[in-house]
C-alpha positions in Angstrom: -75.4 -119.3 -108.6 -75.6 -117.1 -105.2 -72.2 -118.7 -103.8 -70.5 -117.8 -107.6 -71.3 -114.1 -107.0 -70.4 -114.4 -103.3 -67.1 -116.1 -104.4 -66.5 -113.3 -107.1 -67.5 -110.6 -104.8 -64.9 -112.0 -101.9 -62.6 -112.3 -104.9 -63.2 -108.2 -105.8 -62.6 -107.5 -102.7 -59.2 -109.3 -102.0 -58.1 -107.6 -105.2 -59.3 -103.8 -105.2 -58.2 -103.4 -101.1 -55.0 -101.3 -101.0 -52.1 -102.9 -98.9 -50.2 -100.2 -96.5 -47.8 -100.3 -95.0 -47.8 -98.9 -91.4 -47.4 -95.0 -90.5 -45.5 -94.4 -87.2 -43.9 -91.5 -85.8 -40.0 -90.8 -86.2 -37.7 -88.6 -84.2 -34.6 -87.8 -85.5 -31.4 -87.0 -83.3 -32.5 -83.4 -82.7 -35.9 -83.7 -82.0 -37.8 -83.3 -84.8 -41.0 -85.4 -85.6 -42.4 -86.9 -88.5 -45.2 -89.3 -89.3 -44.2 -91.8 -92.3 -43.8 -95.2 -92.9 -40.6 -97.6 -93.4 -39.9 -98.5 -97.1 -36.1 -100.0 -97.0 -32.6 -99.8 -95.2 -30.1 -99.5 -97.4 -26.4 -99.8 -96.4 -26.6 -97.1 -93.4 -29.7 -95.3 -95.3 -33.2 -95.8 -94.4 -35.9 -95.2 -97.1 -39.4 -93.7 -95.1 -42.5 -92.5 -96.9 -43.9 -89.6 -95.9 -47.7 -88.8 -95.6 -47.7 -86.6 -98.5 -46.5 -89.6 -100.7 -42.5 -88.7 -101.0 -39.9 -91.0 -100.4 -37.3 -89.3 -97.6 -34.0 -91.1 -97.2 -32.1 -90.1 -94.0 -29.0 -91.9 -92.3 -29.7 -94.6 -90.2 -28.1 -92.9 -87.2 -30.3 -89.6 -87.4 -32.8 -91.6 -86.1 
């Protein structure tokens, strides 16, 4: 009985913990900052998420 709720609490926990994706900081060509995390490249286009939860999509060779 104890190692079923053990199982189902290891189980819970698996399930309700958030995967992310890691934050880092960018600099684009002129020097500007900006804490986000990579989402896709596209073509010449890379997708970033920024802290605030919106997706930014910049050319590749900004960066």
């Amino acid at each position: 009985m104890k190692l079923q709720i053990v199982r189902c609490l290891c189980i819970a926990t698996a399930l309700l913990t958030p995967v992310y994706a890691e934050f880092r900081s960018w600099t684009n060509s002129e020097g500007v900052k900006i804490d986000a995390e990579f989402v896709k490249s596209e073509g010449d286009n890379i997708t970033l998420r920024l802290l605030s939860g919106k997706l930014a999509t910049v050319p590749q060779a900004k960066l």
